[in-house]
Kinemage of the C-alpha trace (Angstrom):
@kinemage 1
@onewidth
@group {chain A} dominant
@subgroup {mainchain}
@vectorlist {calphas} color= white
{ca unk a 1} P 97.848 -76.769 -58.800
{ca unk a 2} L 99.768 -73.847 -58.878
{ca unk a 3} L 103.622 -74.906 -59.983
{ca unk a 4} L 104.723 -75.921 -63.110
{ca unk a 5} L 106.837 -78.811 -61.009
{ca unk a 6} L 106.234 -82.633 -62.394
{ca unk a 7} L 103.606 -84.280 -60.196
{ca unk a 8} L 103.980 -87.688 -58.099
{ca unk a 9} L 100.421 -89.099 -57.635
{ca unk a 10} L 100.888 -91.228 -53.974
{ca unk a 11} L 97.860 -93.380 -53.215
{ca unk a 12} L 97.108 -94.819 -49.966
{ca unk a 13} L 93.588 -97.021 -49.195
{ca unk a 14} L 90.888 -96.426 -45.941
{ca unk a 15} L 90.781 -98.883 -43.288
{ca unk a 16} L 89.295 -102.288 -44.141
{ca unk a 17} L 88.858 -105.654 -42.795
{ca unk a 18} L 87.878 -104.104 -39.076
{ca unk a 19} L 90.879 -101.774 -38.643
{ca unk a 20} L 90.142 -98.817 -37.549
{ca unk a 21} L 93.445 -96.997 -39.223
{ca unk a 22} L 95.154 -97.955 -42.681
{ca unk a 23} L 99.006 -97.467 -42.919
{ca unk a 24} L 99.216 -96.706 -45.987
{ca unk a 25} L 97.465 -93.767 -45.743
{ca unk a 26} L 98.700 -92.658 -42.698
{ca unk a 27} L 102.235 -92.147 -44.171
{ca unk a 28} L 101.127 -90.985 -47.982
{ca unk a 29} L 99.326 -87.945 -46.563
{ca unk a 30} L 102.312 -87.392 -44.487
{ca unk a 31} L 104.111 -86.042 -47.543
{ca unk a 32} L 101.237 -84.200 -49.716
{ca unk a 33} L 102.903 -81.282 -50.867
{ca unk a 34} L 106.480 -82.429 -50.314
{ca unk a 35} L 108.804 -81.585 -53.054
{ca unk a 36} L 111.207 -84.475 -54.053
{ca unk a 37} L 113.825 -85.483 -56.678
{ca unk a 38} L 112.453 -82.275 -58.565
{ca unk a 39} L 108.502 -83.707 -58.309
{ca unk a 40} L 105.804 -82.359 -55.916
{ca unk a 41} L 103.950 -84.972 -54.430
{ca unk a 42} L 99.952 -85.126 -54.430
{ca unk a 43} L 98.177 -87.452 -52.214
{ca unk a 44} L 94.878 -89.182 -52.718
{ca unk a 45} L 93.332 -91.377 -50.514
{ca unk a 46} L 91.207 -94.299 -52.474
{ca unk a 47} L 88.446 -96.194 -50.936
{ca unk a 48} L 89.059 -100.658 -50.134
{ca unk a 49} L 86.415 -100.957 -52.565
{ca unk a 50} L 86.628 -102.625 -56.031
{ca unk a 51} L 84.263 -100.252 -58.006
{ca unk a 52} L 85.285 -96.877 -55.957
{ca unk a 53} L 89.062 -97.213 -56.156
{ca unk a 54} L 88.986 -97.124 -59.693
{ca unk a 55} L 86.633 -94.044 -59.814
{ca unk a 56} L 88.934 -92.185 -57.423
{ca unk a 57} L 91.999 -93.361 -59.315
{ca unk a 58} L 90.865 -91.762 -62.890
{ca unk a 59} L 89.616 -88.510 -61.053
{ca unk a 60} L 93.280 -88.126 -59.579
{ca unk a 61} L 94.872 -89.049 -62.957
{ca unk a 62} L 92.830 -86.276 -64.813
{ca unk a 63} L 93.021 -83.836 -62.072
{ca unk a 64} L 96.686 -84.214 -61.166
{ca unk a 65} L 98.444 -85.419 -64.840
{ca unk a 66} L 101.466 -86.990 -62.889
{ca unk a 67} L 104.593 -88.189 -64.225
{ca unk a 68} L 105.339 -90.927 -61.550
{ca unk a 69} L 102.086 -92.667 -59.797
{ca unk a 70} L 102.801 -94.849 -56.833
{ca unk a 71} L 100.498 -96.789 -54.869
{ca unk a 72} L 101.035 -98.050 -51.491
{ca unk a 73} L 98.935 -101.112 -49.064
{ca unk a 74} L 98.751 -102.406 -46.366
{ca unk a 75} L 99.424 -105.815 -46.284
{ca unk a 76} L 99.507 -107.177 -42.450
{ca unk a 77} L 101.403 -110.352 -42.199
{ca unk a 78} L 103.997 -108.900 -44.363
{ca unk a 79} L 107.832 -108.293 -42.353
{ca unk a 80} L 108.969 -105.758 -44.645
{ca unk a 81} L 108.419 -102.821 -47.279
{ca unk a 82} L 107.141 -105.187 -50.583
{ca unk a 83} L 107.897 -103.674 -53.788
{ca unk a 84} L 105.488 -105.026 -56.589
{ca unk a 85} L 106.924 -106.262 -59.213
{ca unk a 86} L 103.885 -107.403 -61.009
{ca unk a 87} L 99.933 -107.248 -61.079
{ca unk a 88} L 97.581 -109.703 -62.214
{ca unk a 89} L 94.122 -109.162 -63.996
{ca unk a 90} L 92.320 -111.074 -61.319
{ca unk a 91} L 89.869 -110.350 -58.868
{ca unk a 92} L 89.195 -112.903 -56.172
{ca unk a 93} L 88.605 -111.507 -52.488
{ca unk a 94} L 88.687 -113.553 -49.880
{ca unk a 95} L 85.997 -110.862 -47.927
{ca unk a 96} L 84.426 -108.382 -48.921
{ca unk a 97} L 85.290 -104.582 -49.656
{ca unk a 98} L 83.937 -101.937 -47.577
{ca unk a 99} L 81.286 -101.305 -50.151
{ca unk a 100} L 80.509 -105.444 -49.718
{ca unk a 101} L 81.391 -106.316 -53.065
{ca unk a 102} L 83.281 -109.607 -53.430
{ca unk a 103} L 84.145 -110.575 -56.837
{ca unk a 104} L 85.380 -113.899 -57.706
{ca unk a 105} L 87.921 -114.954 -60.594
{ca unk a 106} L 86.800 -111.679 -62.272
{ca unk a 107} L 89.688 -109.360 -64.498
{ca unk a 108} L 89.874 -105.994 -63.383
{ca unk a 109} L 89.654 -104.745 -66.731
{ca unk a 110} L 88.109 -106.904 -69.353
{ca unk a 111} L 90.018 -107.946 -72.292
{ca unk a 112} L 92.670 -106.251 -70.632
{ca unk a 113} L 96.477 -108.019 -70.788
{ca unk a 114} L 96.905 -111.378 -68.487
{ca unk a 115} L 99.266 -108.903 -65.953
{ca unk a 116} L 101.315 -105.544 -66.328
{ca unk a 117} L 104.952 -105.358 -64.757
{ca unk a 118} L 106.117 -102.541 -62.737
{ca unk a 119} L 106.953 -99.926 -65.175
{ca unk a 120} L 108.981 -97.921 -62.297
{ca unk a 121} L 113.095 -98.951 -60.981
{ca unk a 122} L 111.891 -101.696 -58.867
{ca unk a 123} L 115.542 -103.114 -58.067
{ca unk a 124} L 117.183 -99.658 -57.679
{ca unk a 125} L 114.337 -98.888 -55.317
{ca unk a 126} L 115.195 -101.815 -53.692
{ca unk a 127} L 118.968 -101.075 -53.605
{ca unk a 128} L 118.173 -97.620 -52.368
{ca unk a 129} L 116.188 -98.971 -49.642
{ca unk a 130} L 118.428 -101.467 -48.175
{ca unk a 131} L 121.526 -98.769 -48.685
{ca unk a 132} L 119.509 -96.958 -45.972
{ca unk a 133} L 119.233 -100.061 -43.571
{ca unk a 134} L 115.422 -99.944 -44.187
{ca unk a 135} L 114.046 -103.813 -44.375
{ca unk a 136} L 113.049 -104.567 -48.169
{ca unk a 137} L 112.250 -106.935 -50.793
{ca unk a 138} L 110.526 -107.627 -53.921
{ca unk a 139} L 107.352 -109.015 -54.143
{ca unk a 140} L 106.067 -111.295 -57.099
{ca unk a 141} L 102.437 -111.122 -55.961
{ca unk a 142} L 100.434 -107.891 -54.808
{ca unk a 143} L 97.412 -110.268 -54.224
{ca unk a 144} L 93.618 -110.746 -55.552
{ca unk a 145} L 92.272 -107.998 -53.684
{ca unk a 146} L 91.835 -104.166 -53.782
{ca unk a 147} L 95.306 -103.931 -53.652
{ca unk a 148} L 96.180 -105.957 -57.023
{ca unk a 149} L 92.863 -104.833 -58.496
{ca unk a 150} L 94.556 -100.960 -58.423
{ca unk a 151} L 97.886 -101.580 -58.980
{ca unk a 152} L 96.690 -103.040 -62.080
{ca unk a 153} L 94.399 -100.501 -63.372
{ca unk a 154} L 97.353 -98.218 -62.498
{ca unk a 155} L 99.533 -99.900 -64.917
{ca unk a 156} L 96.611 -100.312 -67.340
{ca unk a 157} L 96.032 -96.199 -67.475
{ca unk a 158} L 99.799 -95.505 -67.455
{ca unk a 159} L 100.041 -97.314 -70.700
{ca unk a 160} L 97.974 -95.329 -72.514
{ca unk a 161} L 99.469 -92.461 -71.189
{ca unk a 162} L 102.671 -90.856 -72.649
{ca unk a 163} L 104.788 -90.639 -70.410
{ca unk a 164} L 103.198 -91.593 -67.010
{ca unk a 165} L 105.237 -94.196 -65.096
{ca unk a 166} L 104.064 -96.421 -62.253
{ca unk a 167} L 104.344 -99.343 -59.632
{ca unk a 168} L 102.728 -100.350 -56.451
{ca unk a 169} L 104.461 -100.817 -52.780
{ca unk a 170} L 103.113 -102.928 -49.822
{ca unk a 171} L 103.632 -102.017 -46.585
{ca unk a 172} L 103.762 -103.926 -42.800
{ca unk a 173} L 101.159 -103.550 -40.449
{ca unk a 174} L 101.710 -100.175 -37.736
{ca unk a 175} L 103.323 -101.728 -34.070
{ca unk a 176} L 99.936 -100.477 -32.593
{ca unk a 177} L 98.105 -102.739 -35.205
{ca unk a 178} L 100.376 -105.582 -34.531
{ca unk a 179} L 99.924 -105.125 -30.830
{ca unk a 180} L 96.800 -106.569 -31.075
{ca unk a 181} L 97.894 -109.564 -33.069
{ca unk a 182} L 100.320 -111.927 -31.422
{ca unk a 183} L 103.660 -112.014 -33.204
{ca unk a 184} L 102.636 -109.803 -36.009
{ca unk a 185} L 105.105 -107.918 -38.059
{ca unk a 186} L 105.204 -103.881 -37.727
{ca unk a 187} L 107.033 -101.186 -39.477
{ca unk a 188} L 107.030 -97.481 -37.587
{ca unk a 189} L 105.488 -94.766 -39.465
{ca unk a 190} L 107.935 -92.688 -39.808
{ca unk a 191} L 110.210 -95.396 -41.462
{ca unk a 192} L 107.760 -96.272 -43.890
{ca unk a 193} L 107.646 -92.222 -44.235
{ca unk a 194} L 111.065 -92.348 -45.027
{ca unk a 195} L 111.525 -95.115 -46.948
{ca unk a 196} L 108.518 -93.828 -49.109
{ca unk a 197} L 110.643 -90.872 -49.773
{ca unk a 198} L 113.726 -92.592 -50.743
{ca unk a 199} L 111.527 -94.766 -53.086
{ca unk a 200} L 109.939 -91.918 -54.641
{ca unk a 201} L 113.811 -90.014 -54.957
{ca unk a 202} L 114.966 -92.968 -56.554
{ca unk a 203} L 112.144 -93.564 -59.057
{ca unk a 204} L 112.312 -89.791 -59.926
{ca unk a 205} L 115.688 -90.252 -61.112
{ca unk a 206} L 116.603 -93.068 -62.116
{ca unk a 207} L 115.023 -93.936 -65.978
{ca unk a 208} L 117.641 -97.081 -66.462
{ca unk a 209} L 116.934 -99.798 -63.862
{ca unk a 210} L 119.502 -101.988 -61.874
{ca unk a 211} L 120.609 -105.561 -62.331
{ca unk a 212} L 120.720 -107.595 -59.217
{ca unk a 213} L 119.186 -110.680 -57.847
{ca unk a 214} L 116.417 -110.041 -56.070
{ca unk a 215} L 114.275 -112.852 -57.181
{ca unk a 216} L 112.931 -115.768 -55.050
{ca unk a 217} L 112.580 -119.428 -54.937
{ca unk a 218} L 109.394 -120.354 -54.108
């Protein structure tokens, strides 16, 4: 692709569910090309679809070889930036993708482990984030749909890959999506732009991760 830099591999999903925008890709291809923490950031946009995401997702692995791969969703309902700690081997969607699949109490990957962790900083993300007054938490469930299903096939590839570290961020509906829903959480773009950024910075340098609460009790 033209520099020898180390890649970040940003994902964001299509619309789904009747929206006619997705926030997650609205801000990821915001910063395709952007150079960061000594990485240059690729962006790929992956279909809401079971089956496609995961055909998408290995084509971007091969073409790109990143060091650092970072997915990002939209999860409306949600009041702040959701950093995924974990994701399951479960498929169980409440509606269907955009392709009209809906699996129930399938694994992602067969025989594959019960759940993956977060193999990037999740708390010094998380420190990082709230350092900059930007709205934060971590999240002990990315979900049973498209969302979980690629977060964990992320974490499934990066272990076979040498190297290749990854994790999966959820992020708040757009104010003109939560217009139309009364009382809805929203997070402005360009705050989820930035806080993207500072995410990515973090991960890119930081190799030992933080200790500090961040856990929750229900």
């Amino acid at each position: 692709m033209g520099t020898s830099l180390p890649r970040i591999l940003l994902t964001g999903f299509d619309p789904f569910g009747g929206e006619h925008l997705n926030p997650s890709w609205e801000a990821v291809r915001s910063l395709y090309g952007q150079r960061l923490g000594g990485h240059l950031i690729v962006a790929r946009q992956l279909p809401t679809e079971f089956a496609g995401s995961l055909r998408v997702l290995k084509a971007a692995l091969r073409e790109v070889a990143p060091a650092i791969v970072l997915g990002v969703g939209q999860a409306g309902g949600r009041h702040q930036l959701s950093i995924e700690r974990v994701a399951i081997n479960v498929q169980d969607a409440r509606i269907p993708d955009n392709a009209g699949a809906q699996p129930l109490d399938e694994p992602v990957i067969a025989g594959g482990p019960a759940a993956y962790f977060s193999t990037l900083p999740i708390k010094a993300m998380l420190a990082a984030l709230h350092a900059q007054g930007l709205p934060a938490e971590i999240s002990n469930s990315a979900g049973t749909y498209v969302c979980n299903h690629i977060a964990y096939a992320m974490l499934h590839l990066a272990a076979k890959r040498r190297g290749m570290r990854a994790g999966f961020i959820h992020i708040p509906f757009l104010p003109e999506q939560a217009a139309r829903r009364h009382g809805a959480a929203s997070m402005a773009q360009a705050d989820v732009e930035r806080a993207l950024r500072i995410a990515l910075r973090t991960a890119a340098g930081t190799t030992l991760d933080h200790r500090l609460g961040a856990g929750a009790l229900d």
